[in-house]
C-alpha positions in Angstrom: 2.7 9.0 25.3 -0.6 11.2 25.2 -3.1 10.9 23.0 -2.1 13.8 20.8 1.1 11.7 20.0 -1.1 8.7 18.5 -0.9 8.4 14.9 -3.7 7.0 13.5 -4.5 6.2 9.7 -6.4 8.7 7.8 -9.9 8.7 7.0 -10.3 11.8 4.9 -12.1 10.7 2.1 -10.3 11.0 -1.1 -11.6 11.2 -4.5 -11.7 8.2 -7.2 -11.1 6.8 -9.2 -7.3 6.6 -8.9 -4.9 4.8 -10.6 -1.8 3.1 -8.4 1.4 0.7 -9.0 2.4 -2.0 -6.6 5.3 -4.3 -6.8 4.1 -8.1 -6.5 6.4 -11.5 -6.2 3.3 -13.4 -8.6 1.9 -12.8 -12.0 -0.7 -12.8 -12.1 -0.9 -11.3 -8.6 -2.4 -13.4 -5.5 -4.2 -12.2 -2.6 -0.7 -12.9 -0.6 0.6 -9.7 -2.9 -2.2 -7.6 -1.4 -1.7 -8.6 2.0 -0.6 -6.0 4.2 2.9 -7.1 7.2 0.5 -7.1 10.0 -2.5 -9.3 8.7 0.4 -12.0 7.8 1.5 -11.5 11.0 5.2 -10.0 10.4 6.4 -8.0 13.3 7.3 -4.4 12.9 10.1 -2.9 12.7 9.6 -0.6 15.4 6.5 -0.2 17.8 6.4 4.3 16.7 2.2 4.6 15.8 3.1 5.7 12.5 5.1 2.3 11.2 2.2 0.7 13.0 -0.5 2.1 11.0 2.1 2.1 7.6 2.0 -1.5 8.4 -1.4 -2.3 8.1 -1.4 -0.9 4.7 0.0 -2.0 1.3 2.7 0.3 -0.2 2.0 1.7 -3.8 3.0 4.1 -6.5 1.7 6.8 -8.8 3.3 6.1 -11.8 4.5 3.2 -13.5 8.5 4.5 -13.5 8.6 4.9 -9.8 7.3 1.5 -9.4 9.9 -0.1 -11.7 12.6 2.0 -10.0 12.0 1.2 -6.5 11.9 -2.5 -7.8 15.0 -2.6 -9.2 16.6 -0.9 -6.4 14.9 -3.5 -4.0 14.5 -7.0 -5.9 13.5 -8.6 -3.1 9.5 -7.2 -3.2 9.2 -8.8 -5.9 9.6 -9.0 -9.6 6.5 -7.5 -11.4 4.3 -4.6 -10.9 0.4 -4.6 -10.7 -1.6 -1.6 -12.1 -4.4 -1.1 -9.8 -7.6 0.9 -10.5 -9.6 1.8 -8.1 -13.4 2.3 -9.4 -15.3 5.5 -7.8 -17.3 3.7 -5.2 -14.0 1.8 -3.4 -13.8 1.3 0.0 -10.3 2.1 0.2 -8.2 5.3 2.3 -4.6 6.0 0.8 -2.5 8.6 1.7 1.3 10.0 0.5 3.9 8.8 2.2 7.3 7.8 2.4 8.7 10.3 -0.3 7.8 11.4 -4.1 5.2 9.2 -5.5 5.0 6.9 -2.2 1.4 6.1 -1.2 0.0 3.9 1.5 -2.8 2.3 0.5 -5.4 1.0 3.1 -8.2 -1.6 1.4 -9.0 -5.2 1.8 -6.9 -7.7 0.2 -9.5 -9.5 -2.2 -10.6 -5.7 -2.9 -6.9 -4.7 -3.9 -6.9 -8.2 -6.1 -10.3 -7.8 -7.6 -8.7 -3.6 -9.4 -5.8 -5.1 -10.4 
């Protein structure tokens, strides 16, 4: 692999404040809903860059319907759905991925917490 073929997570700036949806297992939420696979130490699913950076970050939503649609399609991520605001200063990246209204959202767990 050459380092052209590295994916690495964006760092483009991107204006706030934004408004996301993430499925959690608790309500009220607990830093272990904000916690991306790889800081609790799950293994990937594959070793590509790009599920390696995806799995550093925390998988939300841009509206409220797609959250509750990808929820009940997948049950097991849990059974409620945080609305997270991030103010205008966060130190937070996100990106779109994974399909219509996907985002990957890249922040630190007690930050994630602290919008909901």
């Amino acid at each position: 692999m050459t380092e052209a073929d590295e994916f690495t997570a964006p760092t483009r700036a991107r204006p706030h404040p934004h408004t996301f949806y993430r499925i959690v297992v608790t309500n009220p939420p607990t830093l272990a809903d904000f916690t991306s696979y790889a800081a609790r130490g799950r293994v990937p699913l594959s070793d590509d860059p790009e599920i390696l950076c995806l799995w550093d970050g925390l998988s939300v939503f841009a509206t409220l319907a797609q959250a509750r649609r990808k929820a009940r399609g997948a049950p097991y991520l849990g059974a409620y759905i945080a609305e997270l605001r991030l103010p205008a200063d966060a130190a937070a990246r996100y990106e779109r991925t994974r399909g219509p209204g996907h985002f990957t959202l890249w922040a630190a767990p007690a930050d994630a917490l602290a919008w909901v």
